[in-house]
DRENTORLO-871247 format. One record per residue (C-alpha): residue in three letters; x, y, z. Coordinates in Angstrom, 3 decimals. Example, Ala and Ser with C-alpha at 12.3 -4.5 7.8 and 13.67 -1.06 7.14 Angstrom:
<sites>
+-----+----------+----------+----------+
!  aa !       c1 !       c2 !       c3 !
+-----+----------+----------+----------+
! ALA !   12.300 !   -4.500 !    7.800 !
! SER !   13.670 !   -1.060 !    7.140 !
+-----+----------+----------+----------+
</sites>
This chain:
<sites>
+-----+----------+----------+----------+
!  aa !       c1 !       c2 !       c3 !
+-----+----------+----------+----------+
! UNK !  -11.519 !  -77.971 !  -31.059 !
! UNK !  -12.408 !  -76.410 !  -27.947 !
! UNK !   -9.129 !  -77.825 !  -25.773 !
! UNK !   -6.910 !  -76.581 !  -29.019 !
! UNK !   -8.488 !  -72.614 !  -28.616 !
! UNK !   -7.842 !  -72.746 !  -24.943 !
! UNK !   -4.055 !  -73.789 !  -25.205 !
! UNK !   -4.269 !  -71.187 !  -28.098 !
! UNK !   -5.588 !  -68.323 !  -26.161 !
! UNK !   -3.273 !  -69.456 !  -23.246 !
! UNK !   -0.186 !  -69.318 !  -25.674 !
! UNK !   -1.098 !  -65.700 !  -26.640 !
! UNK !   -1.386 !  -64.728 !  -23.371 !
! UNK !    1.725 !  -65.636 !  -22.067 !
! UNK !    2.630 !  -65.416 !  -18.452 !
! UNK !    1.851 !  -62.051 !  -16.156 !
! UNK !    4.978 !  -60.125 !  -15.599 !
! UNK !    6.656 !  -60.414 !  -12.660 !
! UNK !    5.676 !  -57.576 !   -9.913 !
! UNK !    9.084 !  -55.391 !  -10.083 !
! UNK !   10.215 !  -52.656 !   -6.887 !
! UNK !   10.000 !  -50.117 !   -9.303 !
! UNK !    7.838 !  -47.410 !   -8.213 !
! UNK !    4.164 !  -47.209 !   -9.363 !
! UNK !    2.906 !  -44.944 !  -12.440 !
! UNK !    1.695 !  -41.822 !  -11.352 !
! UNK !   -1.761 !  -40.873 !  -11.953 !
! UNK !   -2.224 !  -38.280 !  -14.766 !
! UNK !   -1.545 !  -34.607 !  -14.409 !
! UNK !   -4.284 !  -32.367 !  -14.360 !
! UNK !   -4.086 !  -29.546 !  -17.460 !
! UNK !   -1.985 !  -26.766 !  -16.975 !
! UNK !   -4.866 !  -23.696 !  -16.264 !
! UNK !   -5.072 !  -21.796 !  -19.615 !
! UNK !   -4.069 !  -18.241 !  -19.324 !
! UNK !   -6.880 !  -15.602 !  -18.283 !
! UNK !   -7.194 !  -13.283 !  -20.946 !
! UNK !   -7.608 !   -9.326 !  -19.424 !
! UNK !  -11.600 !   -8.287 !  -19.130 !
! UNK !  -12.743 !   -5.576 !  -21.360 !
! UNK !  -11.535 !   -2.290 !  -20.883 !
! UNK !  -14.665 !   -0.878 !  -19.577 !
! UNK !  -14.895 !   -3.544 !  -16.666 !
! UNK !  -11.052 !   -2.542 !  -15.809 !
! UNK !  -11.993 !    1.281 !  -15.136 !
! UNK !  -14.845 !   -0.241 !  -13.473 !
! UNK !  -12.349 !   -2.710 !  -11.153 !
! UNK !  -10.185 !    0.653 !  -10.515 !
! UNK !  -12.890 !    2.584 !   -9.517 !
! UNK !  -14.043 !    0.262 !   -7.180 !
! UNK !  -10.754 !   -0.184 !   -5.361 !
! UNK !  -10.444 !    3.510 !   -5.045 !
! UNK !  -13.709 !    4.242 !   -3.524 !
! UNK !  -13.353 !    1.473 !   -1.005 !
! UNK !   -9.532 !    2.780 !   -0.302 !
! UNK !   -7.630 !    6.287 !   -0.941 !
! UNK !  -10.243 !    8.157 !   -3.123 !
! UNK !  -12.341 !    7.945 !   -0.565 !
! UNK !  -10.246 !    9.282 !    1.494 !
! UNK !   -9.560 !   11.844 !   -0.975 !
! UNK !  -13.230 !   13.467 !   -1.111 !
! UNK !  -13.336 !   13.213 !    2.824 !
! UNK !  -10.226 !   15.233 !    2.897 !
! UNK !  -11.595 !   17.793 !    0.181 !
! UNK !  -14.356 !   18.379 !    2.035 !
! UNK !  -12.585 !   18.963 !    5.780 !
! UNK !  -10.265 !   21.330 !    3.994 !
! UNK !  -13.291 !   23.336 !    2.083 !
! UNK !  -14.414 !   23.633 !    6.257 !
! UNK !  -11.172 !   24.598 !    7.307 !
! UNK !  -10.819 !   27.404 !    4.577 !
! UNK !  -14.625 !   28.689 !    5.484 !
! UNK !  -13.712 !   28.442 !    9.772 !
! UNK !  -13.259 !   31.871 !   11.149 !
! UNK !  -10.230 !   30.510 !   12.491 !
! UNK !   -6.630 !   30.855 !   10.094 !
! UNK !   -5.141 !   28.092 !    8.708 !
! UNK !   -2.084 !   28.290 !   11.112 !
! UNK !   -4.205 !   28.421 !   13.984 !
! UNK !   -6.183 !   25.371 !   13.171 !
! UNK !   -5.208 !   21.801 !   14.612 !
! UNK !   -5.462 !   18.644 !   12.777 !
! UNK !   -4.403 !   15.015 !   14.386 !
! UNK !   -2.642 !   12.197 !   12.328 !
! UNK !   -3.183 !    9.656 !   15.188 !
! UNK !   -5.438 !   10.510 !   18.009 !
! UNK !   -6.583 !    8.198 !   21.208 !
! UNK !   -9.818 !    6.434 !   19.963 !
! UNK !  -10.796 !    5.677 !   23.746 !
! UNK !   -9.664 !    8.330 !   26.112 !
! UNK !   -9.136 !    7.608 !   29.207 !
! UNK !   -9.119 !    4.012 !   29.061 !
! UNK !   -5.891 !    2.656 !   27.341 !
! UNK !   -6.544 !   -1.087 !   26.902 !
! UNK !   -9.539 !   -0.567 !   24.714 !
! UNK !   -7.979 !    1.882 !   23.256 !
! UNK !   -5.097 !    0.032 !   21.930 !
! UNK !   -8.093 !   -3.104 !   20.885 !
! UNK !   -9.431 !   -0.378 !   18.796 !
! UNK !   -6.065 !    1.076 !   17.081 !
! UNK !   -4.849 !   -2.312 !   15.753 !
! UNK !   -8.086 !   -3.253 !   14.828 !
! UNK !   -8.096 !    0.237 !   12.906 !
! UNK !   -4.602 !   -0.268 !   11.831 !
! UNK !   -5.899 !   -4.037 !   10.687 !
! UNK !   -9.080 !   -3.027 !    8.716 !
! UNK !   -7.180 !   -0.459 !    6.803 !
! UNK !   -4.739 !   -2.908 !    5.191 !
! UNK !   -8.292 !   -4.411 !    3.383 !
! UNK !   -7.652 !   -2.480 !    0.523 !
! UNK !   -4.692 !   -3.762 !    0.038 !
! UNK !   -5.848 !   -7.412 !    0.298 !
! UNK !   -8.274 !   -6.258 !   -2.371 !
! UNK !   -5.199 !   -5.786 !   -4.522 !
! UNK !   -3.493 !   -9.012 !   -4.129 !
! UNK !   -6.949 !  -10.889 !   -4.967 !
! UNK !   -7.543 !   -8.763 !   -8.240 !
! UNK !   -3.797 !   -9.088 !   -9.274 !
! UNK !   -4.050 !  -13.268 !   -9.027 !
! UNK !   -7.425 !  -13.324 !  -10.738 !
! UNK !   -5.470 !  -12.039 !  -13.490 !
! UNK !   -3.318 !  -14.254 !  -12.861 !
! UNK !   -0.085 !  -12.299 !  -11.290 !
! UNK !    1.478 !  -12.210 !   -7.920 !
! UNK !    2.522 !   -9.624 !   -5.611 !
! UNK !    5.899 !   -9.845 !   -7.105 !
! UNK !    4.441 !   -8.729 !  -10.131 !
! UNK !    4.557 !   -4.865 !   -9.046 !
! UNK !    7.760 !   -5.666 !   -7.107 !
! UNK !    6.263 !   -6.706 !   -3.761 !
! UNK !    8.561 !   -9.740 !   -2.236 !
! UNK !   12.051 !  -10.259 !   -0.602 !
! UNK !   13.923 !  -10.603 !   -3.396 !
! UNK !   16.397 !   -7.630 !   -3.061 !
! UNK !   16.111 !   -6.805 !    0.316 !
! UNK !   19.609 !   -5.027 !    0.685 !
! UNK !   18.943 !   -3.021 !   -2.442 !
! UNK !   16.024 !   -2.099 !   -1.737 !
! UNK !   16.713 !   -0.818 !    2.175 !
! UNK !   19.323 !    0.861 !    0.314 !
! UNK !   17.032 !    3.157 !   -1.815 !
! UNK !   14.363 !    3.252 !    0.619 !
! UNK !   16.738 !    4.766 !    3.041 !
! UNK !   18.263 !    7.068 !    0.462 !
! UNK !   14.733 !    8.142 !   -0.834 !
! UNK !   13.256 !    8.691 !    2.953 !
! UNK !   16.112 !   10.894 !    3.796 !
! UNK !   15.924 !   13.274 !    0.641 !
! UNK !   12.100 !   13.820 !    0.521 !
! UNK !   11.440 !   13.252 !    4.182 !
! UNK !   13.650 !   16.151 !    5.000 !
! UNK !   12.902 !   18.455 !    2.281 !
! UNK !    8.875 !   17.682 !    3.282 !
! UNK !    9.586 !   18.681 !    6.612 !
! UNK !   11.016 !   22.166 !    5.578 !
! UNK !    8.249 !   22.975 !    3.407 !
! UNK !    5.593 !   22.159 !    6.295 !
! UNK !    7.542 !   24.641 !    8.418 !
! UNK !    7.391 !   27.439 !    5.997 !
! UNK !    3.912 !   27.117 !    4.790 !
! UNK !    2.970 !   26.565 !    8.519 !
! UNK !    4.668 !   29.936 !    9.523 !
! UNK !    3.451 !   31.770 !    6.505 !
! UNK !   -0.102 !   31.028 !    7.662 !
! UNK !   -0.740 !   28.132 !    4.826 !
! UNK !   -0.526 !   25.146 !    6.460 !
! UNK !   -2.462 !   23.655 !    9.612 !
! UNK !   -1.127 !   22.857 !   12.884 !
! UNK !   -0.579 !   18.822 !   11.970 !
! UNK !   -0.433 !   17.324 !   15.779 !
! UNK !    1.621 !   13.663 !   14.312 !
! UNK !    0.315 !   12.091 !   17.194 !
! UNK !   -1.798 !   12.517 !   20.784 !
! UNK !   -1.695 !    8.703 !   22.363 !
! UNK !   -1.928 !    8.507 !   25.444 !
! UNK !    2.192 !    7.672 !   27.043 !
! UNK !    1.774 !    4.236 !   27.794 !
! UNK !    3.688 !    0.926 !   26.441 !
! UNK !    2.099 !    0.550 !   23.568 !
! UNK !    2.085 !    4.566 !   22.101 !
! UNK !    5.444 !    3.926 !   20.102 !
! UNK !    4.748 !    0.320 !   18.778 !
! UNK !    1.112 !    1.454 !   17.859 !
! UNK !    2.687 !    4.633 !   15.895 !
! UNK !    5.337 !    2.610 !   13.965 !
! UNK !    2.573 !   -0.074 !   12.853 !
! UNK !    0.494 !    3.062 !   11.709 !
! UNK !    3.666 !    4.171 !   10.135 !
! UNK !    3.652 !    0.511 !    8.207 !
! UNK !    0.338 !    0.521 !    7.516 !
! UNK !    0.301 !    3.845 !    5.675 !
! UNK !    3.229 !    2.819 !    3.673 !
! UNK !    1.741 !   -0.563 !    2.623 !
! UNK !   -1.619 !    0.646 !    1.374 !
! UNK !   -0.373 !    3.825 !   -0.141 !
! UNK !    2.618 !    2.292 !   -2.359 !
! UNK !    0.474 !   -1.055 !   -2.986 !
! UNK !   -2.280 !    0.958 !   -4.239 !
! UNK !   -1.489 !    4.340 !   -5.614 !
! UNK !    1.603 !    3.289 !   -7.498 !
! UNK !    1.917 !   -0.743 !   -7.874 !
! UNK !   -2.099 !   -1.753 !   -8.539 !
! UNK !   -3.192 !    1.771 !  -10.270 !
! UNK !   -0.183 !    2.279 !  -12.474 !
! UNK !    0.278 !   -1.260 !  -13.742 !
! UNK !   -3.703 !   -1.394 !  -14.237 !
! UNK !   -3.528 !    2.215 !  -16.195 !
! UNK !   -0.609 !    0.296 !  -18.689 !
! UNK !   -3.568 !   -2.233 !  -19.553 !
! UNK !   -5.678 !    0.173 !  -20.270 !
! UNK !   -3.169 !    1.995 !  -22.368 !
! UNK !   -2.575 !    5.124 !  -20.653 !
! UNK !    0.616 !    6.861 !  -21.480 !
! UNK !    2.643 !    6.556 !  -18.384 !
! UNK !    3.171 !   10.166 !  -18.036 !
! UNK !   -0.148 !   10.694 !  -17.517 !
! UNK !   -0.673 !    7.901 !  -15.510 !
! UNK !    1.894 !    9.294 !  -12.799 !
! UNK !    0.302 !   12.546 !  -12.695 !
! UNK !   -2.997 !   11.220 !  -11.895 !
! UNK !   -1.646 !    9.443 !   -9.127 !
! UNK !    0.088 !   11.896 !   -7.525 !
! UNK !   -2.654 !   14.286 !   -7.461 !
! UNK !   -5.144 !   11.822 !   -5.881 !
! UNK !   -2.277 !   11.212 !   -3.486 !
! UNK !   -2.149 !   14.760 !   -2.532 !
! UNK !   -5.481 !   15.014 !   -2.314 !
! UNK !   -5.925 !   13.086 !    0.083 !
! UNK !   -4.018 !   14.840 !    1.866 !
! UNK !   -5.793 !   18.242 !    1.658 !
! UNK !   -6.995 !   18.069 !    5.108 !
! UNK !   -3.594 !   19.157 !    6.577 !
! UNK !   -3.530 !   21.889 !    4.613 !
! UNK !   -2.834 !   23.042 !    0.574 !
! UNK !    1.235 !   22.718 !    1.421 !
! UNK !    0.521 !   18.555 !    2.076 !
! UNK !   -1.269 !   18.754 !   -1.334 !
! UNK !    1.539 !   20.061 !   -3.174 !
! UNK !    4.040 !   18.364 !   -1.177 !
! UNK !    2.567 !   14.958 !   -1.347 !
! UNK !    1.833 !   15.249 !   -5.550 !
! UNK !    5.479 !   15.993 !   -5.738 !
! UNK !    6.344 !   12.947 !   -3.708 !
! UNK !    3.801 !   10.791 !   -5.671 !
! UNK !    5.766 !   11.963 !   -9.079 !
! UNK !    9.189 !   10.738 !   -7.823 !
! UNK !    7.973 !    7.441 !   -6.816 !
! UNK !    6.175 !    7.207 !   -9.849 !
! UNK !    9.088 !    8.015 !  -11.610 !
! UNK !   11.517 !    5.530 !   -9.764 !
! UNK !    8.901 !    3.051 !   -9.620 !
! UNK !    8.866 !    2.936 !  -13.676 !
! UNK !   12.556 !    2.913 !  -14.022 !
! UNK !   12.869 !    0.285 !  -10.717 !
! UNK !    9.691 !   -1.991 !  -11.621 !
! UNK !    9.833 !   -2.545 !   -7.788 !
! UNK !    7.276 !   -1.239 !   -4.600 !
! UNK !    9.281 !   -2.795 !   -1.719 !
! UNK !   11.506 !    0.595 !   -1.901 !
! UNK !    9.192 !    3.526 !   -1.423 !
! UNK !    7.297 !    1.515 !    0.917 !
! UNK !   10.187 !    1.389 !    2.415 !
! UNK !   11.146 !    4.816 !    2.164 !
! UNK !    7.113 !    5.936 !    2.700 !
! UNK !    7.661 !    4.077 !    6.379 !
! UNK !   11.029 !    5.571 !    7.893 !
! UNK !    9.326 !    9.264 !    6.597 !
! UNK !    6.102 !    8.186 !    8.582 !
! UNK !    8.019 !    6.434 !   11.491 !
! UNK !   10.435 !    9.626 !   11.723 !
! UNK !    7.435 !   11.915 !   11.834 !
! UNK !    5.675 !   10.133 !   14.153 !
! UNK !    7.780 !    8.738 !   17.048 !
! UNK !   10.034 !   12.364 !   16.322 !
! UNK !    7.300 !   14.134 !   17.056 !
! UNK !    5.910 !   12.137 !   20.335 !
! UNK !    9.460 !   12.471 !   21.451 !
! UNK !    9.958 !   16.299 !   20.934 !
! UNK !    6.797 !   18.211 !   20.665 !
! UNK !    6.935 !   20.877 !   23.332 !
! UNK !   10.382 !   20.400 !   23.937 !
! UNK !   11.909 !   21.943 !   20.794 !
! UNK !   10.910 !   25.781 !   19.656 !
! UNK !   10.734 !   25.227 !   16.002 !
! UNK !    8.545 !   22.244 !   15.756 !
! UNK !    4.766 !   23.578 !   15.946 !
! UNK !    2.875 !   22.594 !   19.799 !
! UNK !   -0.232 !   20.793 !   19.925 !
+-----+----------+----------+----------+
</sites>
């Protein structure tokens, strides 16, 4: 009985297959991560508010404030000075440039702020049309774009400057040294970056989730961008909503940031190496 269920059970079992080359199962896959579903509206204007205050709005209420001082100074607009990018150690020039890129590096934290929020929802940069994926197209319209408004910008400054409504804006007063012109384009970049990846891609998609009508969701971008730019004066108000409306615009019709920050950084660059190159030596640009 006992030899008969053995030769049974070794019957049923048969003989192990042979070990083949074939390559081994793979373990299995882990779950694809379910989708996150948006947080309630309420904690979104919270989220925007936060990234504002920490970024350009705060910027905005400093620059409300210097301009409330420069229109109560017993001084006139025109003859009042204001510096875009100023020596932060004078008279010593290495520690000086330490403390530029380390400026220039801290203010792009805003903008790393961004890129976390958009992938805890679950998006990338190229989301709001931040990657390499047009490059040519988008030099194209960046170039096109810089050259229309960054020329028509820099007429208006000239007239409200020598009407008496616009401060004397000084682009630049590094020291001339090696590093003024590479320090001035990465300020250049660095404006571009945290303006376009803030004010237009981050608050304008966020504003769609909260259902704003994109009309209205341009306009209150462009005026927080020109207010932050009060401090050089009421014409960098105006001319700086106006800007923020066309890239609004284009950036609804486009679906893509790489272009006005590439358009926002040969303005910047233009301003700012043009003027370390020609201040005092031309009569209708405005002396420090």
């Amino acid at each position: 009985m006992t030899d008969e269920t053995s030769a049974s059970s070794a019957v049923s079992a048969g003989p192990e297959p042979p070990a083949g080359p074939g390559p081994a199962p793979s373990p299995p896959s882990d779950p694809a991560p379910a989708a996150l579903s948006p947080p309630p509206a309420w904690l979104q204007r919270w989220e925007i508010a936060a990234v504002l205050l920490v970024s350009l709005g705060a910027s905005a209420l400093y620059a409300l404030l210097s301009f409330i001082g420069s229109l109560t100074a017993k001084q006139a607009l025109s003859q009042q000075t204001t510096t875009l990018n100023g020596s932060l150690a004078p008279g010593r020039p290495l520690l000086d440039l330490f403390m530029q890129l380390l400026n220039i590096t801290l203010s792009l934290a805003p903008v790393f702020l961004v890129f976390y929020l958009l992938a805890r929802s679950g998006e990338r940069p190229s989301s709001i049309g931040v990657d390499a994926r047009e490059p040519v197209r988008d030099l194209a319209r960046g170039a096109v774009l810089a050259a229309v408004i960054g020329g028509t910008g820099l007429g208006l400054y000239l007239i409200a400057y020598h009407a008496g409504m616009e401060l004397n804006v000084v682009a630049e007063s590094l020291p001339d040294i090696w590093w003024r012109i590479p320090v001035l384009l990465l300020s250049a970049a660095q404006n571009a970056i945290s303006e376009e990846v803030i004010m237009i891609g981050y608050l304008l998609s966020r504003l769609d989730r909260l259902g704003v009508r994109p009309s209205r969701a341009i306009v209150l971008s462009a005026v927080i961008r020109g207010s932050y730019h009060l401090y050089q004066g009421v014409g960098a108000f105006f001319g700086n909503a106006v800007m923020g409306l066309i890239f609004g615009f284009l950036y609804r019709r486009w679906g893509r940031v790489m272009p006005l920050i590439i358009a926002h950084f040969l303005i910047d660059a233009v301003t700012f190496v043009g003027y370390a190159l020609l201040a005092g030596h031309v009569s209708w640009l405005p002396r420090p």
